[in-house]
C-alpha distance (Angstrom), angle and dihedral (degrees) to the residues before:
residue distance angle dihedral
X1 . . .
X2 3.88 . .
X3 4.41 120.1 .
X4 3.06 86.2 -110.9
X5 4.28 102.2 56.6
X6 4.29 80.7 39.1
X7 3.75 100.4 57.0
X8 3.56 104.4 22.0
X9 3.65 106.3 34.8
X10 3.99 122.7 126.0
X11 3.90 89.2 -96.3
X12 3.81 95.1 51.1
X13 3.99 91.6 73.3
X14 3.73 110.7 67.5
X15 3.43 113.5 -160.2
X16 3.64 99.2 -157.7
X17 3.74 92.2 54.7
X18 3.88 86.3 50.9
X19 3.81 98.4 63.3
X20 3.65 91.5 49.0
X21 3.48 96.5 47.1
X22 3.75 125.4 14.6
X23 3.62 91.9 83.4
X24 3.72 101.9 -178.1
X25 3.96 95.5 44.0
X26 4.27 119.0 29.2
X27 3.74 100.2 6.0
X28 3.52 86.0 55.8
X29 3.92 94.3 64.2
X30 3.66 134.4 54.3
X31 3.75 114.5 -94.5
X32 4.00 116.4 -78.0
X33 4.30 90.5 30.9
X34 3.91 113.2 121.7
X35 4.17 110.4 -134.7
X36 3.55 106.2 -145.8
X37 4.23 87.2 157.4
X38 3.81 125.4 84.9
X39 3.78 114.3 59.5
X40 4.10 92.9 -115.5
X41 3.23 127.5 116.0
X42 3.50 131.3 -114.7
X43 3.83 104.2 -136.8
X44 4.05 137.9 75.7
X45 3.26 117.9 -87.2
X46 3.86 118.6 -107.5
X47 4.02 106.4 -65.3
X48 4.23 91.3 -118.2
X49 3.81 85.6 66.3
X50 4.02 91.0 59.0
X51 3.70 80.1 45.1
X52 3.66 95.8 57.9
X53 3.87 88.2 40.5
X54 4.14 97.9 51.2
X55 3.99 91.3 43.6
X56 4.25 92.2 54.1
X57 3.59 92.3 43.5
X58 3.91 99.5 46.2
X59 3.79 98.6 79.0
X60 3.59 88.1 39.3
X61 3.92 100.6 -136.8
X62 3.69 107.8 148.9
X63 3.94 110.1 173.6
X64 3.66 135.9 150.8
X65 3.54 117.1 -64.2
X66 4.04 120.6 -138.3
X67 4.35 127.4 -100.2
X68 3.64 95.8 -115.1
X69 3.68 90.8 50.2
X70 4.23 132.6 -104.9
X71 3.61 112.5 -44.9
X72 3.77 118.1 -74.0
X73 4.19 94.0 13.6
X74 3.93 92.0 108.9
X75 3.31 95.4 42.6
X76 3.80 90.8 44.5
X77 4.03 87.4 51.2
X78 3.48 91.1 38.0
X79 4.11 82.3 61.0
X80 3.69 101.7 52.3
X81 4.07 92.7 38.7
X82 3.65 80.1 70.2
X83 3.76 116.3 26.8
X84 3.53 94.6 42.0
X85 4.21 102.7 32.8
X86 3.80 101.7 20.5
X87 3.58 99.4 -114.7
X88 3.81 129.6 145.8
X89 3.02 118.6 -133.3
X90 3.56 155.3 136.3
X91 4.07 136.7 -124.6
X92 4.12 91.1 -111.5
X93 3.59 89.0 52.3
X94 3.92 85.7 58.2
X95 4.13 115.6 90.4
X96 3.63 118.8 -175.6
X97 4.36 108.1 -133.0
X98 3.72 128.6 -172.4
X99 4.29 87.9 -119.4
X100 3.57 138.3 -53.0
X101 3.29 96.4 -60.0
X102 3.69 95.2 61.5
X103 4.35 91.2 47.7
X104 4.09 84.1 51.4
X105 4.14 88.4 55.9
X106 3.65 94.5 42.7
X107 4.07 95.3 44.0
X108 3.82 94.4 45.5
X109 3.82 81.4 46.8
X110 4.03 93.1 57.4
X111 3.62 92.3 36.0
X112 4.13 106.1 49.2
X113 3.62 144.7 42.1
X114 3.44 127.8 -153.7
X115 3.76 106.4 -70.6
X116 3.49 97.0 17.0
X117 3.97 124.9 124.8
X118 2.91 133.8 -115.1
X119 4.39 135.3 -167.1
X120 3.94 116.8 -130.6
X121 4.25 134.1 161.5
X122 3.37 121.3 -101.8
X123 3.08 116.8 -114.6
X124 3.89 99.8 25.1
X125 3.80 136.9 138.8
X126 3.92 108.2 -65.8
X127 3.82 89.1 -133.1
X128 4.64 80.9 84.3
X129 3.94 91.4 55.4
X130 3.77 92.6 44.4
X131 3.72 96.3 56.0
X132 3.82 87.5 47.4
X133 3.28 85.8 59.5
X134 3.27 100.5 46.3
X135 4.02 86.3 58.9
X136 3.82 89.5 53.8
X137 4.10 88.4 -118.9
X138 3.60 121.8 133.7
X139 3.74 129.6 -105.5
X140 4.07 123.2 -107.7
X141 3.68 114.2 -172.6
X142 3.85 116.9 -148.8
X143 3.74 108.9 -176.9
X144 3.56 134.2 -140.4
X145 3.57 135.7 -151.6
X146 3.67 112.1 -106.9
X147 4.19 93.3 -155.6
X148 3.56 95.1 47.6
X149 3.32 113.5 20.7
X150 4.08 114.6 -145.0
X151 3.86 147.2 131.1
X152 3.35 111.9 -82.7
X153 4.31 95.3 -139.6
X154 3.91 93.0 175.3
X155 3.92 96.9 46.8
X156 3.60 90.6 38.5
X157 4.37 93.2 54.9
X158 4.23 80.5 57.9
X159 3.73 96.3 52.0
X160 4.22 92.4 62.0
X161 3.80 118.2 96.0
X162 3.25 136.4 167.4
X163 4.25 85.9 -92.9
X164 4.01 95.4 56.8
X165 3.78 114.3 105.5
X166 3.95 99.6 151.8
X167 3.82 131.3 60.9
X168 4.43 105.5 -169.0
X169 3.93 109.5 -146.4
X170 3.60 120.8 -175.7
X171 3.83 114.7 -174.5
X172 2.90 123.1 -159.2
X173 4.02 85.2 27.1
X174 3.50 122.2 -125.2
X175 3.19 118.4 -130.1
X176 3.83 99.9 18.7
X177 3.67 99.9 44.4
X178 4.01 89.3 -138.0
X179 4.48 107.7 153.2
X180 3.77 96.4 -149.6
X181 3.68 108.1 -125.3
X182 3.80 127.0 -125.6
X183 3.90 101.9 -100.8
X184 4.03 90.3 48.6
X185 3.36 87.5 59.4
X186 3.53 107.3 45.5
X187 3.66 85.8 50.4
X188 4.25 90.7 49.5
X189 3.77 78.3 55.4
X190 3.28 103.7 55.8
X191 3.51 98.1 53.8
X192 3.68 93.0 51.1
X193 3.57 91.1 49.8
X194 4.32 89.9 46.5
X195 3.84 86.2 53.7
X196 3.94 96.2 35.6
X197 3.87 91.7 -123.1
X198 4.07 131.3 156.0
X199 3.66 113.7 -111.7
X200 4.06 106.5 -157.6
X201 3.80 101.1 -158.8
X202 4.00 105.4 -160.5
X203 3.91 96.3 -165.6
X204 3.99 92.9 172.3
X205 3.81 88.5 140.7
X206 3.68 93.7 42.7
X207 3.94 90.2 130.3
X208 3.54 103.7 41.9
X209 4.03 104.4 86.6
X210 3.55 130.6 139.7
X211 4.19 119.2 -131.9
X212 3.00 122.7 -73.6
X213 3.82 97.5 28.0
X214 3.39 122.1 83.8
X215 3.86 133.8 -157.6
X216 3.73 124.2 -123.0
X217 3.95 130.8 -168.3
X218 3.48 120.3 -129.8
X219 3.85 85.2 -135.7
X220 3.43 97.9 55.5
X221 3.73 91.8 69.6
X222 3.43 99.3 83.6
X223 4.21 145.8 -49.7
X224 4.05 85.0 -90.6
X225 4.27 88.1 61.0
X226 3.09 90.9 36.7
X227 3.62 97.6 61.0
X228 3.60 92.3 48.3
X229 4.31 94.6 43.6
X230 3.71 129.4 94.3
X231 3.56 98.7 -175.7
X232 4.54 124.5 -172.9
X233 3.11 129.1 -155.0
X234 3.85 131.4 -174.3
X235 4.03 145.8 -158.7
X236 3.41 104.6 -154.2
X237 4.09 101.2 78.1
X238 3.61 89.0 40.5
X239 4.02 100.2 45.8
X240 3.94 107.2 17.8
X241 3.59 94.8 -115.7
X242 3.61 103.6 118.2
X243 3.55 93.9 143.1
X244 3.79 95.2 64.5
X245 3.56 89.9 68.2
X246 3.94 103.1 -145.4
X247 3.90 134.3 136.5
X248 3.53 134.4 129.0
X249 4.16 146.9 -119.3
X250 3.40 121.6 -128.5
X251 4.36 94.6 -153.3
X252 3.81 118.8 -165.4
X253 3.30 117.4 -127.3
X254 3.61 105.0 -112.3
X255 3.76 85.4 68.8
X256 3.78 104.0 36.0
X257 3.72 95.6 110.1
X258 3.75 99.8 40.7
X259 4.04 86.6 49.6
X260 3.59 93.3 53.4
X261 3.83 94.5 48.4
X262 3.87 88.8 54.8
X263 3.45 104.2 39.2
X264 3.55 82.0 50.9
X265 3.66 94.5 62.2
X266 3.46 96.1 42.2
X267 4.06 94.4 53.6
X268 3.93 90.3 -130.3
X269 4.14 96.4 142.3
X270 3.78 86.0 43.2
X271 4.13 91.9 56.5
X272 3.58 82.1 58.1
X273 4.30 109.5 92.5
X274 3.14 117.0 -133.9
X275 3.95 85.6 -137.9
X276 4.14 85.1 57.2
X277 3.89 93.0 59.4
X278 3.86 96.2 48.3
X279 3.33 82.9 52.1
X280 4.17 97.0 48.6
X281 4.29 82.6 46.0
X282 4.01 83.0 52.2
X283 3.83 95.2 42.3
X284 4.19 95.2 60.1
X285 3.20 100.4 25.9
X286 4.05 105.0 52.7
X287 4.15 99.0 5.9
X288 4.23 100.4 63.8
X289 3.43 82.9 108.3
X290 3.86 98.0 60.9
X291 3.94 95.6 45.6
X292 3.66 90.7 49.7
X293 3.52 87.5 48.4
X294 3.98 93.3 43.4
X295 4.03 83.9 53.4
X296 3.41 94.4 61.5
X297 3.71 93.4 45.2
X298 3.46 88.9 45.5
X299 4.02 92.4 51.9
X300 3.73 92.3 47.3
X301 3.97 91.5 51.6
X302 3.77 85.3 46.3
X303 3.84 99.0 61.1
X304 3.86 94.1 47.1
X305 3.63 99.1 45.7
X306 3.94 87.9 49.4
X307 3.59 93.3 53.9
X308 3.24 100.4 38.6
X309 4.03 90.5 57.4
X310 3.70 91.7 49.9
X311 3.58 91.8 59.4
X312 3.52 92.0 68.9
X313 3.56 119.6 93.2
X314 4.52 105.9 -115.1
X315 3.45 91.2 15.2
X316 4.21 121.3 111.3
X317 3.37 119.2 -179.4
X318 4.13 129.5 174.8
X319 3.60 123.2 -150.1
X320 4.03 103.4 -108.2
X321 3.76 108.3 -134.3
X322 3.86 88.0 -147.7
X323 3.89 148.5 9.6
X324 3.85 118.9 38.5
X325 3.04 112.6 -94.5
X326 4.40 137.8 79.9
X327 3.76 138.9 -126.1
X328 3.68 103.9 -160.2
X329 3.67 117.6 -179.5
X330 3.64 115.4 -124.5
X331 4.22 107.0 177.1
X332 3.56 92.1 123.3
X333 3.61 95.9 82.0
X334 3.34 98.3 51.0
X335 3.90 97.9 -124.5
X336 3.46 131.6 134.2
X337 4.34 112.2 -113.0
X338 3.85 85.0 -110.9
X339 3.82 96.4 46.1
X340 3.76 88.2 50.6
X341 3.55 93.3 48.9
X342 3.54 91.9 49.7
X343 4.06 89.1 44.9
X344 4.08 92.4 57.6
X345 3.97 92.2 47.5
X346 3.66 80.7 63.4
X347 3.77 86.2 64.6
X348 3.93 97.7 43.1
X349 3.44 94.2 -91.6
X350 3.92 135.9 120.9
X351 3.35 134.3 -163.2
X352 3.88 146.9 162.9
X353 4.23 109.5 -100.0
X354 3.64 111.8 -147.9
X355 3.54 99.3 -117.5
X356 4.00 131.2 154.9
X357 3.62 83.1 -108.7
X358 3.67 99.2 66.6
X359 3.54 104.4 18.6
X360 3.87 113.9 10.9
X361 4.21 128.6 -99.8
X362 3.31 98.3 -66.2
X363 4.01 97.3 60.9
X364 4.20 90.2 71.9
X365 3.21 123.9 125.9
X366 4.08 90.5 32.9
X367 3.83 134.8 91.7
X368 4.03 120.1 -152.8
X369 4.03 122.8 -140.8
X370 3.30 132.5 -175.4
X371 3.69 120.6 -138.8
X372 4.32 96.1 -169.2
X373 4.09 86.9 121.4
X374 3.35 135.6 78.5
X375 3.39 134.7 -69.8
X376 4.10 102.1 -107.7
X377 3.64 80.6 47.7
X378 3.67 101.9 47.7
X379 3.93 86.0 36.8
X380 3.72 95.7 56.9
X381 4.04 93.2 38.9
X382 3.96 93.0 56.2
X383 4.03 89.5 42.7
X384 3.91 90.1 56.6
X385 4.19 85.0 49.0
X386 3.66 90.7 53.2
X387 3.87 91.8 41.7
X388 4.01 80.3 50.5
X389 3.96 96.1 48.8
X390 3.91 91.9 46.6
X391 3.68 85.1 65.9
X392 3.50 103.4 61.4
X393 3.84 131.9 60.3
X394 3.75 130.3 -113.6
X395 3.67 122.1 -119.4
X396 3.32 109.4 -117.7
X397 4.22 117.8 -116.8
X398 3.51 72.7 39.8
X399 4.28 85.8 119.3
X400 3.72 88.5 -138.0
């Protein structure tokens, strides 16, 4: 038996468990509903991470942890940043954060005043234009092509005033799946570093990537980047244990002190458990055989759910180079993304809509699903969509 038929088989995703637990996903949903919406996956985590867990809670001491994180997470971090993404850096340049989410807030924080501007894709995950809020700066949309995903160079030169501080890079991107290539970002770089702007580089799906592409940080490019690159990373796509809350920021030097002093004041490294960074140590240094593992899982449930969408009359649906989840187009019915969310639920199904409120303007007309299950479950979930689709009409012109 392969890793991948151990851990990810049918049998490894208990159902029952599920609706008590995966709060986000099945115990969201009335009983008998299929969750094909938040980006977490549906199995245990690798069994050295209950390890780690059972051993710090047996003698039951529970105490603060320390700012600069438990001893040896930085330099763990510190580690990976560069072994696995190629960037150079040090332990101090390390800070522990409770997520993403939390590195978005504090980078938008070191980045922008209020009023400033700042650059981010659209569509994207909502979590970018929260931070920006969050720093009181102002929202500038760049959009994407949803058929073939790519930077936009020329459109992106026009967006830059005098105002913009912040460029927002997601890579891998959520929701499109796109794994920027090399060239795009060297040349994303070097129009941050001809207008002296902050790139934040929220890498959260760094390690989910599908043969033959191949992830590149932004700070691997060179000391100039570097400089000018606050770059996140996460645990919870790569190790199912989003509920642990615990990634880490890779600061550049330049604004080591300044990001200290705020993160400070906003208690981010203190939201981070000390239990959730033994458990981040545990994750890459004894679980690389579960992600790669998970990848392959992951790649396998990629191909069928893409051709099984595509199958479907209206539906369009690119392969997504990374993450795990879909953006299939849906115009052809002539539904909003909501109203075609709301349609499929009718059919035991849920997914994401692509509405300005999750992902920006530019994701309507699209629904996102996740495919980090099994395959009975994904299998049954994208049988009640096409059982959904067959009962609605296509608008005609629609080329279908």
């Amino acid at each position: 038996m392969t890793s991948t038929e151990k851990y990810f088989h049918d049998d490894q995703a208990d159902v029952r468990s599920l609706q008590r637990r995966a709060y986000m996903r099945w115990n969201a949903l009335p009983e008998g509903m299929i969750p094909l919406t938040a980006a977490d996956p549906d199995f245990p985590a690798a069994p050295e991470i209950s390890e780690v867990i059972h051993e710090y809670a047996g003698d039951g001491l529970m105490g603060y942890g320390v700012m600069d994180g438990v001893p040896g997470f930085r330099e763990c971090m510190a580690q990976v940043a560069k072994e696995r993404f190629g960037i150079d850096c040090s332990p101090g340049q390390i800070i522990p954060i409770a997520g993403a989410a939390a590195g978005m807030w504090l980078a938008s924080m070191l980045a922008c005043q209020p009023g400033d501007e700042a650059i981010l894709f659209d569509p994207v995950d909502y979590l970018f234009g929260l931070s920006i809020d969050v720093a009181r700066a102002n929202r500038v949309l760049l959009p994407i092509d949803k058929k073939q995903p790519g930077l936009d160079l020329g459109r992106l030169r026009t967006l830059v005033t005098p105002r913009t501080r912040l460029i927002c890079l997601c890579n891998p991107h959520n929701p499109l799946g796109k794994v920027f290539s090399r060239q795009e970002l060297i040349s994303l770089g070097e129009i941050a570093l001809q207008h002296n702007l902050t790139i934040m580089s929220d890498e959260v799906w760094a390690d989910i990537v599908f043969s033959p592409n191949k992830h590149t940080s932004l700070s691997s490019l060179g000391p100039e980047l570097a400089a000018k690159t606050i770059t996140i990373f996460g645990t919870s796509k790569s190790f199912a244990i989003a509920g642990l809350r615990v990634g880490f920021m890779v600061i550049p030097q330049p604004l080591l002190e300044q990001a200290k002093k705020v993160s400070m004041a906003i208690g981010i490294p203190f939201g981070v458990t000390t239990l959730s960074q033994l458990v981040a140590i545990t994750a890459y240094q004894r679980c690389m055989y579960w992600l790669e593992a998970f990848c392959q899982h992951l790649q396998q449930q990629r191909d069928f759910a893409v051709t099984n969408l595509n199958e479907i009359p209206g539906v369009t649906c690119i392969s997504p180079q990374g993450t795990y989840v879909l953006f299939p187009d849906i115009h052809a019915f002539g539904l909003s993304s909501q109203q075609m969310a709301d349609h499929l639920l009718n059919f035991g199904v849920a997914v994401v809509p692509g509405t300005p409120q999750f992902f920006g303007p530019g994701a309507e007309g699209h629904i996102r699903i996740a495919f980090s299950t099994t395959r009975k479950i994904l299998s049954q979930g994208l049988d009640r969509i096409k059982k959904g689709l067959a009962e609605l009409k296509l608008e005609k012109g629609s080329g279908v």
